[in-house]
LONUSE-237022 format. One record per residue (C-alpha): residue number from 0; residue in one letter; x, y, z. Coordinates in steps of 0.1 Angstrom, whole numbers. Layout:
<NUM 'A' <X Y Z>>
...
***
This chain:
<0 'X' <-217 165 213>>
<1 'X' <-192 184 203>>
<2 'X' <-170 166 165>>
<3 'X' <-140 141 183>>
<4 'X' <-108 135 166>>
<5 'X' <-90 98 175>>
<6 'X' <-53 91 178>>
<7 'X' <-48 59 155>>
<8 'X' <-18 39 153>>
<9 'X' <8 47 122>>
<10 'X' <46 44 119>>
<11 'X' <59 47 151>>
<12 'X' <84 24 172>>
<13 'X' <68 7 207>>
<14 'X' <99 -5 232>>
<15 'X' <74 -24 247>>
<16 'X' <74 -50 220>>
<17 'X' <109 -54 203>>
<18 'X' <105 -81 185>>
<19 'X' <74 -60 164>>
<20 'X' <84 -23 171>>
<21 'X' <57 -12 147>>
<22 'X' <21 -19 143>>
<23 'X' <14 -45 119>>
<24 'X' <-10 -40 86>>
<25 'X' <-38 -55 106>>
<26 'X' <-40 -38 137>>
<27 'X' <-35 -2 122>>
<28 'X' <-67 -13 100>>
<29 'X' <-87 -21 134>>
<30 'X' <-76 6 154>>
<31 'X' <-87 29 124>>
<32 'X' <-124 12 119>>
<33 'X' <-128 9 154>>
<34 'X' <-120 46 161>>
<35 'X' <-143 58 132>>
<36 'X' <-171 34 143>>
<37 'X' <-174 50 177>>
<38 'X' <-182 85 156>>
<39 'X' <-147 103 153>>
<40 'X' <-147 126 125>>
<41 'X' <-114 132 120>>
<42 'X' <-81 109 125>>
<43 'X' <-43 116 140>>
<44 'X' <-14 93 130>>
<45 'X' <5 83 162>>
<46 'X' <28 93 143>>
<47 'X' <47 92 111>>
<48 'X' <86 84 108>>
<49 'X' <98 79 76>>
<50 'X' <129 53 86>>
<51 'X' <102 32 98>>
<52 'X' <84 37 67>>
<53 'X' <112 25 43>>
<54 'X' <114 -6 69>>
<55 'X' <81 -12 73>>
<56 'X' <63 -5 37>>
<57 'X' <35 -29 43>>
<58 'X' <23 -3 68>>
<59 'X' <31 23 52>>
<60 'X' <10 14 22>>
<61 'X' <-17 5 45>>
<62 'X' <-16 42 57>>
<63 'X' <-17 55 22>>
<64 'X' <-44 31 12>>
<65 'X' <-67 42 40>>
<66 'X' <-64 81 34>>
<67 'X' <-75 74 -4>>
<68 'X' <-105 55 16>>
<69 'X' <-114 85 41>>
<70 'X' <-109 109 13>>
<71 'X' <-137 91 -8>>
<72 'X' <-159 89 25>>
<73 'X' <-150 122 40>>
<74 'X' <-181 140 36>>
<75 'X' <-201 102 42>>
<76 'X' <-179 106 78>>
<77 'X' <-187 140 88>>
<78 'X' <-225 143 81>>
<79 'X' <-227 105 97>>
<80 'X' <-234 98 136>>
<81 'X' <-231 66 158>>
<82 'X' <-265 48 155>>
<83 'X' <-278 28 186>>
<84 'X' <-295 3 158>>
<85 'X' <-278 -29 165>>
<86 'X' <-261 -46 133>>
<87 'X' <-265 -86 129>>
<88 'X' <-231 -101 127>>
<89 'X' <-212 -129 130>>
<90 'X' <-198 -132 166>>
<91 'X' <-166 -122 171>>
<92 'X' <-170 -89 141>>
<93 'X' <-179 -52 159>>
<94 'X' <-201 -41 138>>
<95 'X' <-211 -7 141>>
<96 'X' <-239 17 124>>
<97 'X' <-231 54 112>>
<98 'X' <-262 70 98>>
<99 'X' <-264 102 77>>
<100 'X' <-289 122 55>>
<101 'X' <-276 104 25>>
<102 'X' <-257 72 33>>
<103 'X' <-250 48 59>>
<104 'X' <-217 31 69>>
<105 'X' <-217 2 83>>
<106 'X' <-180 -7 103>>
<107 'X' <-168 -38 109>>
<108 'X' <-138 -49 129>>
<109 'X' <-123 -85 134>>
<110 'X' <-123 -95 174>>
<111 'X' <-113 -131 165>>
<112 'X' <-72 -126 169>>
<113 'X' <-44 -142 194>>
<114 'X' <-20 -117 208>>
<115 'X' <17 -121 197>>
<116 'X' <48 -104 206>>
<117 'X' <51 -103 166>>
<118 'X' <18 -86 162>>
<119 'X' <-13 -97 166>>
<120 'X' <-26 -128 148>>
<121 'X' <-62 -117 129>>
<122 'X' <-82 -153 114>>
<123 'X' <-95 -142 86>>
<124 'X' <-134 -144 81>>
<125 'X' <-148 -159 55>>
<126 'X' <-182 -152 37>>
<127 'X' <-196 -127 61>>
<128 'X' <-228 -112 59>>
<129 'X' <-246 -87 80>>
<130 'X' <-280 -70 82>>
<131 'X' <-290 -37 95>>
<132 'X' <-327 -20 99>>
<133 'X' <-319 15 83>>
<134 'X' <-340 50 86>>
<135 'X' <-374 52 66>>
<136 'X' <-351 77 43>>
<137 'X' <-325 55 26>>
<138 'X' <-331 30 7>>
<139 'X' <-297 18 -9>>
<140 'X' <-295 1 -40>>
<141 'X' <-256 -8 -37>>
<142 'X' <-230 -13 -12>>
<143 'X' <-193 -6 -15>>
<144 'X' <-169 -24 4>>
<145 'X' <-136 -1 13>>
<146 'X' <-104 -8 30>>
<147 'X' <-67 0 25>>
<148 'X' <-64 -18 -4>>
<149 'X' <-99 -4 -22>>
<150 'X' <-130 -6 -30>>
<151 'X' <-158 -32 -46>>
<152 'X' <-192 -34 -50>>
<153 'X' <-208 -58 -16>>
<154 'X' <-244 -74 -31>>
<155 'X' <-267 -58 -7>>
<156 'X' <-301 -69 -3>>
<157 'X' <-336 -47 13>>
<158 'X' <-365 -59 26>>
<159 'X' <-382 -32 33>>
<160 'X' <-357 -11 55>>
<161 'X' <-337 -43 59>>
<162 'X' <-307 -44 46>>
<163 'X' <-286 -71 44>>
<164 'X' <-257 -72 30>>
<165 'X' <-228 -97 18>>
<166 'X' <-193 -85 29>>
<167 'X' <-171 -114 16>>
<168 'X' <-141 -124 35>>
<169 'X' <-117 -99 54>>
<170 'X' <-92 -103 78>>
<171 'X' <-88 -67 103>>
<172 'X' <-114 -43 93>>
<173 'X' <-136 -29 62>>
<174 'X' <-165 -2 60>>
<175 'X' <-196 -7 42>>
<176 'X' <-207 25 27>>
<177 'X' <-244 25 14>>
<178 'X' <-251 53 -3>>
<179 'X' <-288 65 -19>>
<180 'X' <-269 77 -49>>
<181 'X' <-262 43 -70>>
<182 'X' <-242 59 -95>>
<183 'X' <-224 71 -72>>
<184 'X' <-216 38 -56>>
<185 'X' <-212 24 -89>>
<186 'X' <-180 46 -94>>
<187 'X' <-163 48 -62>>
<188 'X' <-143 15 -73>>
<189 'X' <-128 36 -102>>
<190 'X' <-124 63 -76>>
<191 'X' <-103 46 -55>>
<192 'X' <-80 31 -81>>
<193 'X' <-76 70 -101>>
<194 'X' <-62 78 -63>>
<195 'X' <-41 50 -61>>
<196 'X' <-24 61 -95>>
<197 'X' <-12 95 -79>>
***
């Protein structure tokens, strides 16, 4: 198939929900994962106004925090595809394979929310783990959890191609990159905060 782009929500007012015209922190996050889990390789803010910016700077930030992510993950992204291996999660989490030549990701979006006319009400999850069978080819030695607000080293386990992995707590939406270079997990952390400093 032919490299999709997604529409993902960014700083944009809804008249359909006055009393939380904009998207909160939360449900930007999920609508990001969830878009990049289902194999797009490139991402469209719907859309960008700068008043809503200044009123809204949680979001904001969140939009900023995520393109230092996909700029660290870029390549990871583009040379990945959707993998019909199923990921072991705790119910209520998609969790979603990509699988490249040299790392995996491994997406994982919250389902366990309430709908509100304030924005949708994620529970956070504690202590999450998942596990994954990955190709005969990678073998990863670390994990890096990323989300808007950066990146950290995720204990990952392998048992043979087993890997499992040990996310922590979240609330929307983080990716799991596991790379077969573990020095170059080992400094994505650093990356992300050199980013954050520009």
């Amino acid at each position: 198939p032919r490299p999709g782009w997604g529409w993902t929500q960014g700083l944009f007012d809804w008249s359909e929900r006055p009393q939380r015209p904009v998207p909160t922190v939360g449900e930007l996050s999920a609508q990001l994962v969830l878009n990049l889990s289902r194999g797009a390789k490139g991402l469209l803010w719907f859309s960008y106004k700068s008043e809503l910016g200044a009123r809204y700077p949680a979001v904001r930030g969140a939009m900023a925090g995520w393109g230092r992510t996909l700029a660290l993950v870029r390549g990871d992204l583009l040379a990945a595809e959707p993998s019909p291996v199923a990921v072991e999660a705790p119910p209520r989490i998609d969790a979603r394979l990509l699988v490249g030549r040299d790392a995996a990701l491994v997406c994982l979006t919250n389902l366990d929310y309430e709908p509100d006319s304030s924005g949708y009400r994620f529970r956070e999850r504690r202590d999450v783990t998942v596990a994954v069978e990955l190709p005969e080819w990678l073998r990863p030695a670390r994990a890096v959890r990323l989300d808007h607000a950066g990146a950290g080293e995720a204990a990952v386990a392998m048992t043979g191609g087993r890997a499992t992995i040990a996310v922590g707590s979240f609330v929307d939406a983080v990716l799991v990159l596991l790379p077969a270079d573990a020095d170059r997990a080992a400094g994505l952390p650093a990356a992300w905060a050199n980013a954050a400093r520009d």
